[in-house]
PDB file with one MODEL, atoms N, CA, C and O in Angstrom:
MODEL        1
ATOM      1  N   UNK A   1       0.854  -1.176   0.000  1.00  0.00           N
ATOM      2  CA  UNK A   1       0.000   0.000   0.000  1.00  0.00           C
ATOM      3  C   UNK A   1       0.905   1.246   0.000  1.00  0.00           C
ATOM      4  O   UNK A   1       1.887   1.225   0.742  1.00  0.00           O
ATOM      5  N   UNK A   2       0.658   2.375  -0.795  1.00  0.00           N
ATOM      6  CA  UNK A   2       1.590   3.471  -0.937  1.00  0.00           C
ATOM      7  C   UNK A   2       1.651   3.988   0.173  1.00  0.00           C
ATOM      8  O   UNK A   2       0.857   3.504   0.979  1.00  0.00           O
ATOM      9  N   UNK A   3       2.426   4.964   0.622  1.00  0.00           N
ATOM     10  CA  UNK A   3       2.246   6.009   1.415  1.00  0.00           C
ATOM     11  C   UNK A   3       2.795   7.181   1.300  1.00  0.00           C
ATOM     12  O   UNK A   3       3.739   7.490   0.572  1.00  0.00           O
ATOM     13  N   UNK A   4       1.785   8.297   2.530  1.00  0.00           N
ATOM     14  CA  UNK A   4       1.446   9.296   1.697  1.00  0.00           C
ATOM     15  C   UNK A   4       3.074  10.411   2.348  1.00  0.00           C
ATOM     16  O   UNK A   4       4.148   9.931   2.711  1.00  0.00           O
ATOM     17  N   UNK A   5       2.738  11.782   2.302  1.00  0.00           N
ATOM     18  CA  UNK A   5       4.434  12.519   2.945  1.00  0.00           C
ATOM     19  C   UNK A   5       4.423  12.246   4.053  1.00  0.00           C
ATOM     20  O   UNK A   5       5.602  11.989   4.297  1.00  0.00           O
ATOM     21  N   UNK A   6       3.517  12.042   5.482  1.00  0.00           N
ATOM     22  CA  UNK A   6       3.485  11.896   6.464  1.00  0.00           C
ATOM     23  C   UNK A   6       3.984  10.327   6.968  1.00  0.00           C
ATOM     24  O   UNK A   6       4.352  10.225   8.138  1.00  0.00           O
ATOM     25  N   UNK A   7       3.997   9.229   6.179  1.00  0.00           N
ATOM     26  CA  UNK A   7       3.792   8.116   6.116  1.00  0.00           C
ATOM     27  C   UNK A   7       2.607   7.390   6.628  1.00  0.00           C
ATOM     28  O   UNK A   7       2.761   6.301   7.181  1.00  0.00           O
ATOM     29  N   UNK A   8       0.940   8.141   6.419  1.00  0.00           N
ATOM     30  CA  UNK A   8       0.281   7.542   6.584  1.00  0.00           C
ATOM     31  C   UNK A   8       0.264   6.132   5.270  1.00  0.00           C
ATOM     32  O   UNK A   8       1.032   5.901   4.335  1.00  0.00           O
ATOM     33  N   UNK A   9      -1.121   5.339   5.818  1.00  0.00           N
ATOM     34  CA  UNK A   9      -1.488   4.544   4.153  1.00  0.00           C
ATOM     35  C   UNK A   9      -2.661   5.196   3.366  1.00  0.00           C
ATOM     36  O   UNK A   9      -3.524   5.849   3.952  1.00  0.00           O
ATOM     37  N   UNK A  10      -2.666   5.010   2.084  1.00  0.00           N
ATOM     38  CA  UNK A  10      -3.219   5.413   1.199  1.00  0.00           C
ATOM     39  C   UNK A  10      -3.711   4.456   0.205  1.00  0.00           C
ATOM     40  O   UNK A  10      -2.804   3.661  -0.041  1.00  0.00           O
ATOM     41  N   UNK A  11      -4.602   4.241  -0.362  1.00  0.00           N
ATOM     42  CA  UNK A  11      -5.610   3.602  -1.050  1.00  0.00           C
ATOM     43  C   UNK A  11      -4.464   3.133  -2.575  1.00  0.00           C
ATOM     44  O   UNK A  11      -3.600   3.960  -2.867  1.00  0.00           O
ATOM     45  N   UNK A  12      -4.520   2.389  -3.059  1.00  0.00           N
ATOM     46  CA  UNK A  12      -3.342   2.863  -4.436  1.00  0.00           C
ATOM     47  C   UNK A  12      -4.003   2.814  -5.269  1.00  0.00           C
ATOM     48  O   UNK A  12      -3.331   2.871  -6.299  1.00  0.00           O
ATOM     49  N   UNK A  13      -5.597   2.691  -5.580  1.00  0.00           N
ATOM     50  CA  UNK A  13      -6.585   2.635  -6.327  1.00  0.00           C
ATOM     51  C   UNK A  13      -7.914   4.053  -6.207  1.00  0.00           C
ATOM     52  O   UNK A  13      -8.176   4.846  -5.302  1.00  0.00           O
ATOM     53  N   UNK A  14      -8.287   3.914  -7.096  1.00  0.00           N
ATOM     54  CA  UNK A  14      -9.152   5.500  -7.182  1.00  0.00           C
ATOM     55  C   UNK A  14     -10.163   5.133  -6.744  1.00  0.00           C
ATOM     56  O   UNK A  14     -10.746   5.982  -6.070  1.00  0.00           O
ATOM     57  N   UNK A  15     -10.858   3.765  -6.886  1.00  0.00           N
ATOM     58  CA  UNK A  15     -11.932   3.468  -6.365  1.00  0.00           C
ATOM     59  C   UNK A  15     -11.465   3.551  -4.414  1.00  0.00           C
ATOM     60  O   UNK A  15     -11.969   4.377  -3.652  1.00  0.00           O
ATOM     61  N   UNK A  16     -10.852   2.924  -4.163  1.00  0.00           N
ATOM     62  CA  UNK A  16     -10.208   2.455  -2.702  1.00  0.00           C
ATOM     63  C   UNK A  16     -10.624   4.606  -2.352  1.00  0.00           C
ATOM     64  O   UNK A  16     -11.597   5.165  -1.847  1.00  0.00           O
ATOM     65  N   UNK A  17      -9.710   4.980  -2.764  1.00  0.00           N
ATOM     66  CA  UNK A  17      -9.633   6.469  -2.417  1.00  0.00           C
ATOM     67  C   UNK A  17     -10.916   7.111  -1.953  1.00  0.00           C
ATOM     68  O   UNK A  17     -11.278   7.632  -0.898  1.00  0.00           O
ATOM     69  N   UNK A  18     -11.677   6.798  -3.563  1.00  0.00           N
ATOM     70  CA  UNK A  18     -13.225   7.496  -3.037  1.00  0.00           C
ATOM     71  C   UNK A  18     -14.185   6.989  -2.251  1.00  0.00           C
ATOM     72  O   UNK A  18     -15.278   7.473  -1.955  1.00  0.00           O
ATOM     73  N   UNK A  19     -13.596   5.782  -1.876  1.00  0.00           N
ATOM     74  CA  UNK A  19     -14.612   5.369  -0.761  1.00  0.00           C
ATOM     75  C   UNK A  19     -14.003   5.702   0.825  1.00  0.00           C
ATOM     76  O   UNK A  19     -14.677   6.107   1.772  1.00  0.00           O
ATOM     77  N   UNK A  20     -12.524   5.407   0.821  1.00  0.00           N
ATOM     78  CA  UNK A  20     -11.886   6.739   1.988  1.00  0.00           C
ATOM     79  C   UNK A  20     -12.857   7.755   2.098  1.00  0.00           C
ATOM     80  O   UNK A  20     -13.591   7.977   3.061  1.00  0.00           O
ATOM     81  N   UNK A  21     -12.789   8.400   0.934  1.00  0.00           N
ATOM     82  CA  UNK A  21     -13.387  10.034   1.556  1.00  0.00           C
ATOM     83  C   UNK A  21     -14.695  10.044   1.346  1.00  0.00           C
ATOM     84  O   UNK A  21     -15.108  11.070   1.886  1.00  0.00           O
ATOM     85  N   UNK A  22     -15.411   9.576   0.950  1.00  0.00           N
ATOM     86  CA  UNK A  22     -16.303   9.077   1.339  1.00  0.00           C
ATOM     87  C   UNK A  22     -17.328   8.671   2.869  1.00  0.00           C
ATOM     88  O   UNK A  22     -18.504   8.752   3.223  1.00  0.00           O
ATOM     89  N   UNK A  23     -15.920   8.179   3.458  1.00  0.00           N
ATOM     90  CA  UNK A  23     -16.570   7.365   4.676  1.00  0.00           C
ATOM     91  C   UNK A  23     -15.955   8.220   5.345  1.00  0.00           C
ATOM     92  O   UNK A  23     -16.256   7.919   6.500  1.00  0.00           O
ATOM     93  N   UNK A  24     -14.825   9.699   5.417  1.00  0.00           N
ATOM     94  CA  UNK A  24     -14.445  10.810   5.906  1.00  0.00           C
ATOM     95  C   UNK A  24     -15.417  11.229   6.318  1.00  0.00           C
ATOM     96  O   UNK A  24     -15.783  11.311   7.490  1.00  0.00           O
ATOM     97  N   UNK A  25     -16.210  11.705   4.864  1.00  0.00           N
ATOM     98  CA  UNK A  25     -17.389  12.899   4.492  1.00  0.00           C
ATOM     99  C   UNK A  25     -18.618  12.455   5.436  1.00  0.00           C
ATOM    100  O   UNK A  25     -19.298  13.415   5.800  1.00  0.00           O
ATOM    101  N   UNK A  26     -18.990  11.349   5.850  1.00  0.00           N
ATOM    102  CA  UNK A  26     -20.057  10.512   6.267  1.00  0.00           C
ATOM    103  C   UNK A  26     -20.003  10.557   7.976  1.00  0.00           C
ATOM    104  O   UNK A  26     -20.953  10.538   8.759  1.00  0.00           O
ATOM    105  N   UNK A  27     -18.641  10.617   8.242  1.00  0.00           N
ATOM    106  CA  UNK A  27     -18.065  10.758   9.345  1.00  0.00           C
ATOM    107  C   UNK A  27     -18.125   8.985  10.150  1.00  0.00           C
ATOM    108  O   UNK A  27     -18.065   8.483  11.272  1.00  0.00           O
ATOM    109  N   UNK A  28     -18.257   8.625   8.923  1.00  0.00           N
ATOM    110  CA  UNK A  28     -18.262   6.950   9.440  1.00  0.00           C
ATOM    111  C   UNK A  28     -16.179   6.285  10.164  1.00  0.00           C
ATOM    112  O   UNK A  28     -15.890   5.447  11.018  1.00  0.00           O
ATOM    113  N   UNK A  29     -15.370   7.084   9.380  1.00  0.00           N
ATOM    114  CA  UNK A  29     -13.739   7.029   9.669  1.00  0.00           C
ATOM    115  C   UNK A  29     -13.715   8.688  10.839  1.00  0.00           C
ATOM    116  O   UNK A  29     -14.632   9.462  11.112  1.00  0.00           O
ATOM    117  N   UNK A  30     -12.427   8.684  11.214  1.00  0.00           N
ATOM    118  CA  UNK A  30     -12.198  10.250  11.640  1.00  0.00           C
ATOM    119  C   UNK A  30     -10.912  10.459  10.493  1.00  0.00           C
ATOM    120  O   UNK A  30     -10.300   9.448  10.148  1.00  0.00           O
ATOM    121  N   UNK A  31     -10.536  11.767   9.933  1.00  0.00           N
ATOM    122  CA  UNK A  31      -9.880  11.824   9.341  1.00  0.00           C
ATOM    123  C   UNK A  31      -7.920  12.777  10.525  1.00  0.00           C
ATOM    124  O   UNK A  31      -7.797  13.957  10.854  1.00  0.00           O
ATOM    125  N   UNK A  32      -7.153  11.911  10.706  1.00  0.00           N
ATOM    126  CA  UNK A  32      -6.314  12.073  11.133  1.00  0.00           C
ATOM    127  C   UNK A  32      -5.625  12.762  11.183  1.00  0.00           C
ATOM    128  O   UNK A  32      -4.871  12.683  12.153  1.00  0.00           O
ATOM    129  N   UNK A  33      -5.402  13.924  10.170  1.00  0.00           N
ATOM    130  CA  UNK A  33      -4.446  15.541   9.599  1.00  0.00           C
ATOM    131  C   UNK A  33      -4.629  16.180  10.139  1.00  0.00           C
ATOM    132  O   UNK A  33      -3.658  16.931  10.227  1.00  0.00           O
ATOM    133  N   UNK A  34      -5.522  16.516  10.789  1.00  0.00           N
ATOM    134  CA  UNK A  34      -5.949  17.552  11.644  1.00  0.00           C
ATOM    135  C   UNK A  34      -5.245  17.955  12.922  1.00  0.00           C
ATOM    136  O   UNK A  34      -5.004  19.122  13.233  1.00  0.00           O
ATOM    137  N   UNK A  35      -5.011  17.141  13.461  1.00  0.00           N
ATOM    138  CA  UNK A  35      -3.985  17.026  14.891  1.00  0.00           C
ATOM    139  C   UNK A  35      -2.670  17.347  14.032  1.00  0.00           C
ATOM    140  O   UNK A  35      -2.320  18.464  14.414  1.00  0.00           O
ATOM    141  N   UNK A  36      -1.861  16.937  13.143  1.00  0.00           N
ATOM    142  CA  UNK A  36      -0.965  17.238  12.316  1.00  0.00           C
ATOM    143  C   UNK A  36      -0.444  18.235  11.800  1.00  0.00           C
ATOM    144  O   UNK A  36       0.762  18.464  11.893  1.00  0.00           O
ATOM    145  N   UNK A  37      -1.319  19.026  11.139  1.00  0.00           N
ATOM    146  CA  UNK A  37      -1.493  20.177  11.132  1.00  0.00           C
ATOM    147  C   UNK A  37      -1.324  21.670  11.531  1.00  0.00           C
ATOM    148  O   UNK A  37      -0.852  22.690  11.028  1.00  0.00           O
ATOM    149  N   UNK A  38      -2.064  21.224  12.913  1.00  0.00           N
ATOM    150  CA  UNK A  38      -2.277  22.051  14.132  1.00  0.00           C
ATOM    151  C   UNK A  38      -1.396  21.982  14.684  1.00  0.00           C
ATOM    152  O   UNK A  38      -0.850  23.030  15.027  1.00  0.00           O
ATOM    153  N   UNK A  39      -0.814  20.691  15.047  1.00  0.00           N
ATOM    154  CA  UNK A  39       1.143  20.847  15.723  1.00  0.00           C
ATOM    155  C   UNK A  39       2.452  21.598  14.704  1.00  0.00           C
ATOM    156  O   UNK A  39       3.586  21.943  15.034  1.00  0.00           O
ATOM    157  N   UNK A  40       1.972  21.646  13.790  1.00  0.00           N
ATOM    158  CA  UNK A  40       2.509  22.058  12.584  1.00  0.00           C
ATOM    159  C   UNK A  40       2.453  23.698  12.705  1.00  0.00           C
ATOM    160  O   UNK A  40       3.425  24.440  12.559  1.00  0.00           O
ATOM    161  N   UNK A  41       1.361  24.028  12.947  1.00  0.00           N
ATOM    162  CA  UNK A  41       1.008  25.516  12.820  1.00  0.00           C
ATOM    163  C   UNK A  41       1.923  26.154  13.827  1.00  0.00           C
ATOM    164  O   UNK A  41       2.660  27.138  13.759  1.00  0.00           O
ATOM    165  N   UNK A  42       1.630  25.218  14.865  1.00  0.00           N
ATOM    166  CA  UNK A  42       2.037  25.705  16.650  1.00  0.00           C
ATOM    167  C   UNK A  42       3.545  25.629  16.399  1.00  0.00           C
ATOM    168  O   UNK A  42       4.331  26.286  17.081  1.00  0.00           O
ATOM    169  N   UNK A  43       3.771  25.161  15.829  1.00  0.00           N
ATOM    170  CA  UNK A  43       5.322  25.316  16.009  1.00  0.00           C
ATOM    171  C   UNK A  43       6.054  26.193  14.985  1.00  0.00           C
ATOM    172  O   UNK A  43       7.245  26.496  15.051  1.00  0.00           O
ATOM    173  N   UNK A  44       5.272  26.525  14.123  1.00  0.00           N
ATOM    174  CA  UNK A  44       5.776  27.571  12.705  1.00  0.00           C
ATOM    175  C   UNK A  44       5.440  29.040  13.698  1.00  0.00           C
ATOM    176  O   UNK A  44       6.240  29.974  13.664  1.00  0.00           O
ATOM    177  N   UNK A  45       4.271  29.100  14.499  1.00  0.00           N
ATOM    178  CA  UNK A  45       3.996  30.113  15.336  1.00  0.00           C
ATOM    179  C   UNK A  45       5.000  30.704  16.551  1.00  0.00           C
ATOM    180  O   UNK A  45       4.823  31.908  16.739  1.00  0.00           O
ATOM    181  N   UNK A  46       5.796  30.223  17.220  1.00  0.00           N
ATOM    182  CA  UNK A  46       6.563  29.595  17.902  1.00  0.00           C
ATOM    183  C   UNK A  46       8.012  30.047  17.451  1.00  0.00           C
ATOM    184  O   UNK A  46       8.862  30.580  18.164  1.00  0.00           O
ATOM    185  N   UNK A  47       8.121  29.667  15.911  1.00  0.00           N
ATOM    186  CA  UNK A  47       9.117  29.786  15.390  1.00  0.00           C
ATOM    187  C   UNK A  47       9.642  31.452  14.624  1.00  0.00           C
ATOM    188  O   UNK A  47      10.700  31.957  14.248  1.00  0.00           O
ATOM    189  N   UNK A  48       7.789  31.957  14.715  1.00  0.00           N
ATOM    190  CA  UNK A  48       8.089  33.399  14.333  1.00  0.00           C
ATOM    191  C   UNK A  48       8.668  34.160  15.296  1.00  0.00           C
ATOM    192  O   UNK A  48       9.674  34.867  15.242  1.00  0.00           O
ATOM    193  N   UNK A  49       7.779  33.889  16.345  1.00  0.00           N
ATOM    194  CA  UNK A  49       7.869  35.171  17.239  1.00  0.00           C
ATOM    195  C   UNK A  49       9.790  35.172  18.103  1.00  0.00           C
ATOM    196  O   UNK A  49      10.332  36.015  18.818  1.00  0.00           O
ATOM    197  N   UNK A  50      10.341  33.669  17.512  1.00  0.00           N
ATOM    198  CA  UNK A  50      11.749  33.711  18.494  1.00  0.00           C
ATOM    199  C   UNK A  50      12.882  34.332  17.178  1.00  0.00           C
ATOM    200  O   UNK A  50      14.008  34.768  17.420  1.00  0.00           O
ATOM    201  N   UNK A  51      12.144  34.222  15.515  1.00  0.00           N
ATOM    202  CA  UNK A  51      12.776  35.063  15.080  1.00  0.00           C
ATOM    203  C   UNK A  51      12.454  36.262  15.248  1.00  0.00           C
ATOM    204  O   UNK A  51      13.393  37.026  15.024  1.00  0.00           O
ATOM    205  N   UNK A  52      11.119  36.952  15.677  1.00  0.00           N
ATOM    206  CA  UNK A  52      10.902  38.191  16.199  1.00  0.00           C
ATOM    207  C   UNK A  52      11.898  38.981  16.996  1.00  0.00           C
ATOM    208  O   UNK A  52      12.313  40.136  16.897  1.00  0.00           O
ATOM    209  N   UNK A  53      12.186  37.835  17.944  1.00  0.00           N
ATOM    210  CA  UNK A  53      12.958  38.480  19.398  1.00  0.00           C
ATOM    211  C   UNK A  53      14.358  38.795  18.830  1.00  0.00           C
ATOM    212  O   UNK A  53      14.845  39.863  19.199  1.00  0.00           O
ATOM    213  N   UNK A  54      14.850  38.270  18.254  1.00  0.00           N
ATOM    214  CA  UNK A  54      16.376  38.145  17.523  1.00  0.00           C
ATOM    215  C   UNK A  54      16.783  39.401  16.817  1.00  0.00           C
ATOM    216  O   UNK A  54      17.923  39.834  16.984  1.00  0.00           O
ATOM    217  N   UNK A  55      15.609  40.241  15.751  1.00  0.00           N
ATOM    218  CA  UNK A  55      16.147  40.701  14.835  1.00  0.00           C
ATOM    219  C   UNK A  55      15.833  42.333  15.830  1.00  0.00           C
ATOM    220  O   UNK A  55      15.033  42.235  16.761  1.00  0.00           O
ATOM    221  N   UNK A  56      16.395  43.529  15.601  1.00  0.00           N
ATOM    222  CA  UNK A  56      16.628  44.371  16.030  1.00  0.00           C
ATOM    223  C   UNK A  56      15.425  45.369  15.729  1.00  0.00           C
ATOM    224  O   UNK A  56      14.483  44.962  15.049  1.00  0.00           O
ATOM    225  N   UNK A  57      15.438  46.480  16.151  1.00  0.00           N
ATOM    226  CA  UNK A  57      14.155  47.182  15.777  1.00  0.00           C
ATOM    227  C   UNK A  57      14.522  47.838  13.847  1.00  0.00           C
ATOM    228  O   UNK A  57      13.685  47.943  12.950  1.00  0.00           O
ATOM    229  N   UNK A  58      15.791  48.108  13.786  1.00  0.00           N
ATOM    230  CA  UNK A  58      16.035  48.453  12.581  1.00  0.00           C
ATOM    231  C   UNK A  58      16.081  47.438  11.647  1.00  0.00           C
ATOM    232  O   UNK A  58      15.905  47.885  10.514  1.00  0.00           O
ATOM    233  N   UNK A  59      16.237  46.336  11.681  1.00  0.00           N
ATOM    234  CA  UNK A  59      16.434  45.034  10.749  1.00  0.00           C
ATOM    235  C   UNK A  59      14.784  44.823  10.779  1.00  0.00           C
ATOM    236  O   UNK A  59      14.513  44.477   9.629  1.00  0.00           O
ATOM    237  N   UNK A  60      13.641  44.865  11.498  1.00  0.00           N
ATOM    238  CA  UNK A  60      12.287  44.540  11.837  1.00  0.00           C
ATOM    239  C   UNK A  60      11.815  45.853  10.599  1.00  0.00           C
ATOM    240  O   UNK A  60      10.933  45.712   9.753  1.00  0.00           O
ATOM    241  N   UNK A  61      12.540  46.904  10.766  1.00  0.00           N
ATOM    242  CA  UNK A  61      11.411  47.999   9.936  1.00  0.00           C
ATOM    243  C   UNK A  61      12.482  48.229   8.785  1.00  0.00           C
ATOM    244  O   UNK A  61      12.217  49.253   8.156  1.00  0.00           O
ATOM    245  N   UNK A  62      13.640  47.555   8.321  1.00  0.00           N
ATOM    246  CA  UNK A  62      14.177  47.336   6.581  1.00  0.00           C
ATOM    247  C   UNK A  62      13.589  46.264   6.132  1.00  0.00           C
ATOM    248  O   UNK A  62      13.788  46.150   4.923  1.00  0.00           O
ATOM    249  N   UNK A  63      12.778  45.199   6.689  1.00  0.00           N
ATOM    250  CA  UNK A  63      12.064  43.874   6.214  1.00  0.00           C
ATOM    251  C   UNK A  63      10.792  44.505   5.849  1.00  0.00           C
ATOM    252  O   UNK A  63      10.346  44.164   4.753  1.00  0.00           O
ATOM    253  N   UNK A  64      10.292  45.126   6.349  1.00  0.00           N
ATOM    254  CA  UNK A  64       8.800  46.120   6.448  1.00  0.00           C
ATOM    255  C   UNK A  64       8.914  46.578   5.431  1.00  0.00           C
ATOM    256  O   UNK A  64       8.057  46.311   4.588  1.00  0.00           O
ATOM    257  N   UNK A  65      10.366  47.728   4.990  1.00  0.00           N
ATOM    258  CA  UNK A  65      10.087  48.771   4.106  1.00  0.00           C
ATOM    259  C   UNK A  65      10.136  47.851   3.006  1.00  0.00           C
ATOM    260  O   UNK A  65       9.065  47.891   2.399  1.00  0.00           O
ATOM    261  N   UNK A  66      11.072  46.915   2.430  1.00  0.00           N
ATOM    262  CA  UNK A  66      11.229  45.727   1.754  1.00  0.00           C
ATOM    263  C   UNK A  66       9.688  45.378   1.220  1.00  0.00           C
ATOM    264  O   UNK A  66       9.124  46.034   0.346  1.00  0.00           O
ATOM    265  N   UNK A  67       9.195  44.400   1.800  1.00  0.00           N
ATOM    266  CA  UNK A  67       8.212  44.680   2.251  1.00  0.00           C
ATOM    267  C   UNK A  67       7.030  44.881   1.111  1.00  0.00           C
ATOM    268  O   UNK A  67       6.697  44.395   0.031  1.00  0.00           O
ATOM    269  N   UNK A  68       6.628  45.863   1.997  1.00  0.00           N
ATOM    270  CA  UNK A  68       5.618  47.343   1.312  1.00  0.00           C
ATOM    271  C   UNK A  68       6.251  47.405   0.248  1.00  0.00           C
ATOM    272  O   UNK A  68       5.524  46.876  -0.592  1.00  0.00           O
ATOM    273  N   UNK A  69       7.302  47.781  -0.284  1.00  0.00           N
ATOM    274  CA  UNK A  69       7.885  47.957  -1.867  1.00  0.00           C
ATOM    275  C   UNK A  69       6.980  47.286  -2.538  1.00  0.00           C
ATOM    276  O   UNK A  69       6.045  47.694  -3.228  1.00  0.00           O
ATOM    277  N   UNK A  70       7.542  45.578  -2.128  1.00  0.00           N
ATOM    278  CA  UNK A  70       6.784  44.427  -3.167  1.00  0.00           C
ATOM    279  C   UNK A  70       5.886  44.574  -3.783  1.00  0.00           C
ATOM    280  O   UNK A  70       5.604  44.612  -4.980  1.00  0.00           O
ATOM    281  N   UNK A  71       5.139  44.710  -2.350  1.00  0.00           N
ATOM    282  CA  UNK A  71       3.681  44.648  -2.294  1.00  0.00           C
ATOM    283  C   UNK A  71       2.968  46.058  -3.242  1.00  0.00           C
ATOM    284  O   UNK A  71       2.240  45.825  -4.207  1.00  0.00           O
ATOM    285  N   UNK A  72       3.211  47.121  -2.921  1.00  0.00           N
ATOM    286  CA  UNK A  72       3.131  48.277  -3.613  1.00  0.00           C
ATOM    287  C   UNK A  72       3.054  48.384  -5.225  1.00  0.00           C
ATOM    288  O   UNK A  72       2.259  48.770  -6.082  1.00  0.00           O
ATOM    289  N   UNK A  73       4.613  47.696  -5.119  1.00  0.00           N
ATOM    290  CA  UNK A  73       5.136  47.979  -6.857  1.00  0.00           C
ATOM    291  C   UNK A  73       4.168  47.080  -7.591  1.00  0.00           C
ATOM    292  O   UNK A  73       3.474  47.498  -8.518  1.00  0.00           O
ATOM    293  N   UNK A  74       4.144  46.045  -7.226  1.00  0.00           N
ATOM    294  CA  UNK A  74       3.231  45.034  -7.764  1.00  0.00           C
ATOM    295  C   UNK A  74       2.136  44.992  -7.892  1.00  0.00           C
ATOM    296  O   UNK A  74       1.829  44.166  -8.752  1.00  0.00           O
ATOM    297  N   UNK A  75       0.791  45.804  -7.177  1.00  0.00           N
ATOM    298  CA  UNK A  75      -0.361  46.325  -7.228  1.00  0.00           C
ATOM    299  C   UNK A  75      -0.194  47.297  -8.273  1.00  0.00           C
ATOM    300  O   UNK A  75      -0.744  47.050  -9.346  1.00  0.00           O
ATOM    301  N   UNK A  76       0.383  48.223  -8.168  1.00  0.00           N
ATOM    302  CA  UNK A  76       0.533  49.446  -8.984  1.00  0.00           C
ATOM    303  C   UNK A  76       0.598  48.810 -10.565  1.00  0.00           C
ATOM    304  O   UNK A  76      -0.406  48.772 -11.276  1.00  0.00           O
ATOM    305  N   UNK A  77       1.778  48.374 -10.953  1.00  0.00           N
ATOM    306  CA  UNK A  77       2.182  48.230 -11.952  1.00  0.00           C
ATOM    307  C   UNK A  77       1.067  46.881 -12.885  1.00  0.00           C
ATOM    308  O   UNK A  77       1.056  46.771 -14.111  1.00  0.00           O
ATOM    309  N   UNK A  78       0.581  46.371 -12.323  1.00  0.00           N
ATOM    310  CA  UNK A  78      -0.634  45.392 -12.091  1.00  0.00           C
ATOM    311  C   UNK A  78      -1.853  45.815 -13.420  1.00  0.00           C
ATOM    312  O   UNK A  78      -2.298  45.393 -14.488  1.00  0.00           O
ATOM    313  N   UNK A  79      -2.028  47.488 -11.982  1.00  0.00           N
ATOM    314  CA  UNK A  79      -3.356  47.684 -12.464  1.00  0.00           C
ATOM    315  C   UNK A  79      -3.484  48.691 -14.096  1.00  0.00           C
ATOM    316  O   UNK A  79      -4.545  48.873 -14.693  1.00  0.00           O
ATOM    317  N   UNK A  80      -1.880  49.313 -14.614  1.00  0.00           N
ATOM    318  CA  UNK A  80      -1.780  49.678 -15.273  1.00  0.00           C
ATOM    319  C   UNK A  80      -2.017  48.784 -16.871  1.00  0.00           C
ATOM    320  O   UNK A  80      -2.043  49.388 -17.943  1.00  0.00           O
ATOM    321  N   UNK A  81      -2.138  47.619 -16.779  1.00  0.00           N
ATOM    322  CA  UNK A  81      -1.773  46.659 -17.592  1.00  0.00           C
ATOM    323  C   UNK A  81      -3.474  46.278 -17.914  1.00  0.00           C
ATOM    324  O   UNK A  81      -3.766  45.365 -18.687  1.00  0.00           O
TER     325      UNK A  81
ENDMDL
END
C-alpha cells in the first residue's frame, strides 16, 4: 500500500480512495491531519515570534520597508496593464 508525505497509508486505487473520503465525508472514519497540522502551525507560530525576538528594531522595519515595496510595486504596476 503506498504512502502518503506523512507516512500515513493510502488507497493505491481511485476506487479504494473514493470510498476513503467518502466514509471521511459521512463521518463513518475520523480523518487524522488535523492534529498534524495544528502541531505544525504551533510550532511555525513559535518559530516566528523567536525570530521576532532576535532581529533588532532596525532590521524589523528594513524587512517592512522591503516589504511594502513588493507589495506596492506590484499592485501598482498590475493595475496599469
Amino acid at each position: 500500500m503506498p504512502k502518503g508525505p506523512r507516512g500515513e497509508r493510502r488507497q493505491a486505487d481511485a476506487i479504494g480512495r473514493a470510498v476513503l473520503i467518502g466514509k471521511i465525508a459521512t463521518g463513518e472514519i475520523e480523518d487524522g491531519r488535523d492534529e498534524l497540522s495544528s502541531a505544525a502551525a504551533e510550532l511555525g507560530r513559535m518559530g516566528g515570534k523567536k525570530r521576532a525576538e532576535k532581529l533588532t528594531a532596525e532590521r524589523r522595519t528594513e524587512i517592512a520597508r522591503e516589504a511594502a515595496a513588493k507589495r506596492w510595486g506590484q499592485s501598482s504596476s498590475t493595475k496599469g496593464s
